[in-house]
C-alpha positions in Angstrom: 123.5 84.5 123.3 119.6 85.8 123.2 118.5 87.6 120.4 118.0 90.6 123.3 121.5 90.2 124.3 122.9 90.6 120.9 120.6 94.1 120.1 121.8 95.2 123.3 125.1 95.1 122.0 124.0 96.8 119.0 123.4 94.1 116.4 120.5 95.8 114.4 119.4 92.3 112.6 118.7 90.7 116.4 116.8 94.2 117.1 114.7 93.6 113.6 114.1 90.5 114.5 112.6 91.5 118.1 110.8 94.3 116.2 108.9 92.0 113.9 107.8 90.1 117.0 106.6 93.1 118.8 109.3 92.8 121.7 111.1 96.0 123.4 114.4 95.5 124.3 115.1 96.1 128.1 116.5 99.4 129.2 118.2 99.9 132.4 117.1 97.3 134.4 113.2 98.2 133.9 110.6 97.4 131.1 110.3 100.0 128.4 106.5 101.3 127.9 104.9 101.5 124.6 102.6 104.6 124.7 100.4 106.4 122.1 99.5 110.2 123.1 96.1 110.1 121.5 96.2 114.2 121.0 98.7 114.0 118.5 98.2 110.4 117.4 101.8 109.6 118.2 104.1 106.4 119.6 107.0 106.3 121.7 108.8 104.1 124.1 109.9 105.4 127.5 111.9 103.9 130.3 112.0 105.6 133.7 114.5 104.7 136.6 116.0 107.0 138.9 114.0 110.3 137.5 115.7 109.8 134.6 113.9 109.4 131.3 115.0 107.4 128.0 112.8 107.7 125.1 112.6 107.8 121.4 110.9 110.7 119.7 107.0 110.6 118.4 106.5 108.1 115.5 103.6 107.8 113.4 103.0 103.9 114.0 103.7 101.5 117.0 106.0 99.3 114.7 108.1 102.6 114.0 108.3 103.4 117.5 109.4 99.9 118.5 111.7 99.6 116.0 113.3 103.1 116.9 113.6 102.2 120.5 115.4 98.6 119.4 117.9 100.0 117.4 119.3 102.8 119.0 123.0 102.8 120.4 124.1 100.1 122.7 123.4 101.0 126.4 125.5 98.7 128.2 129.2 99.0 129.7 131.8 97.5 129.0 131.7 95.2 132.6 128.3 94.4 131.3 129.3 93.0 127.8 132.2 91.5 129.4 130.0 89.2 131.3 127.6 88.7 128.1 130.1 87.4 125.9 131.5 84.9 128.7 128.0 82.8 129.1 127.6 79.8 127.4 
């Protein structure tokens, strides 16, 4: 299993791992997007599919914001961990 499938079931040292290498772990099917609102000096990550938003709050650095996005809670059903833990 991928260090991106373990934080997606909500294994916070896989996520710290990602963090330190800069990588977002996938939300709902699309890329997450690392943004910095330069009027408040300000991070977050945001994932939009369907008109619906997911998104951590503001964070002072990018490396906060990352690592707020990587650990949050688990986003994926039970059919979808299911098929994680059966692959090789």
């Amino acid at each position: 299993m991928t260090d991106i499938q373990r934080a997606m079931l909500g294994d916070h040292d896989a996520a710290a791992r990602l963090t330190e290498q800069g990588v977002l772990i996938p939300c709902c099917g699309n890329p997450p997007i690392l943004k910095f609102h330069f009027g408040i000096k300000a991070w977050t990550v945001e994932c939009a599919v369907n008109g619906h938003i997911h998104n951590t709050g503001l964070c002072s650095t990018k490396e906060r914001a990352i690592d707020t996005w990587n650990t949050r809670a688990p986003i994926l059903s039970a059919e979808e961990i299911e098929r994680l833990e059966a692959q090789p």
